[in-house]
Each structure stands twice: as C-alpha cells, then as structure tokens.
Backbone as CSV, one residue per row, in Angstrom:
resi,resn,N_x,N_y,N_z,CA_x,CA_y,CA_z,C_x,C_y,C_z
1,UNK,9.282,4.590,-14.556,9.266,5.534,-13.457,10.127,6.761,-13.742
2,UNK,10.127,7.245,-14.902,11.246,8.230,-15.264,11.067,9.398,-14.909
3,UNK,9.319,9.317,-14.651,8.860,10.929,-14.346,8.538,10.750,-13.130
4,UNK,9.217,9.951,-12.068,9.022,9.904,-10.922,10.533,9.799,-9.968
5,UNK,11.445,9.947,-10.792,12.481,10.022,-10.229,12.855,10.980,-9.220
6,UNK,13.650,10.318,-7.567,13.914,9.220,-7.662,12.933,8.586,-7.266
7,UNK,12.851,7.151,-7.048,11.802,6.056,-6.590,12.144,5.120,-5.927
8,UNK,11.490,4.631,-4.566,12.122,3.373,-3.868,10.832,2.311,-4.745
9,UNK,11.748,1.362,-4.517,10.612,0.141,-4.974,11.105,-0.405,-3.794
10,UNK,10.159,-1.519,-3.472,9.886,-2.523,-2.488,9.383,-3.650,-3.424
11,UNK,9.829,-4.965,-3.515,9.287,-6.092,-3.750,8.707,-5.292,-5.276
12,UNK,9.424,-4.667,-6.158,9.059,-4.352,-7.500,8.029,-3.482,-7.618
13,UNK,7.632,-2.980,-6.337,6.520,-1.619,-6.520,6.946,-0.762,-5.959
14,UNK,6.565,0.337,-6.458,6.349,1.732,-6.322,6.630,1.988,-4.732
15,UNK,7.354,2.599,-3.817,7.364,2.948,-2.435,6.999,4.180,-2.053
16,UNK,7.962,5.215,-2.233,7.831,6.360,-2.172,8.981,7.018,-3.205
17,UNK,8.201,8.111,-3.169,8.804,8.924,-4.713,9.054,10.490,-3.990
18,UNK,10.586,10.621,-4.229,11.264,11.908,-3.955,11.833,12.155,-2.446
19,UNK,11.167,11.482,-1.849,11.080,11.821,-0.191,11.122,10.036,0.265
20,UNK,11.859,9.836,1.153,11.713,8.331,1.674,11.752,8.731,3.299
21,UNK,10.063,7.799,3.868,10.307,7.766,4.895,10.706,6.730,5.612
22,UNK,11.842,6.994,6.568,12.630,5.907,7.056,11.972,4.704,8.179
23,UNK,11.005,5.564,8.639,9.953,4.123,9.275,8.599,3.421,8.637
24,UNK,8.922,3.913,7.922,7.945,3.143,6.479,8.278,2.660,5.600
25,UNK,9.280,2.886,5.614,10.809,1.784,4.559,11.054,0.562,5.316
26,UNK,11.192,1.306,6.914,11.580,-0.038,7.486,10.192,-1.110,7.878
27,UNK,8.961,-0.640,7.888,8.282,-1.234,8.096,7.926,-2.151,6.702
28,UNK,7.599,-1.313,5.788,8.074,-2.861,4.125,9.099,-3.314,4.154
29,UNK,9.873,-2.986,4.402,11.221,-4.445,4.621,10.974,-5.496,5.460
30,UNK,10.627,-5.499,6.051,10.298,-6.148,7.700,8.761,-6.660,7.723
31,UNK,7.969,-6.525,6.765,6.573,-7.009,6.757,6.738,-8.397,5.502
C-alpha cells in the first residue's frame, strides 16, 4: 500500500485511503 499512503485497513483490507470517514470506520468496526 505504499502508493496509497495513508491507509486504514479493517480486518487486513483496504478501508479508506487519505481521507477516513468517521461513520464508516465506525460502522466496520462494529459490523
């Protein structure tokens, strides 16, 4: 993911890249 830095992973995938949205973070945590 080097050319995607930064990167959330969730459960070892890909989440969101550069921008994190905070009720869609919380909704993969919580699913």
């Amino acid at each position: 993911y080097w050319d995607k830095i930064p990167v959330t992973l969730v459960d070892g995938q890909p989440h969101d890249v550069f921008f994190v949205d905070a009720e869609r973070l919380r909704q993969a945590l919580t699913s």
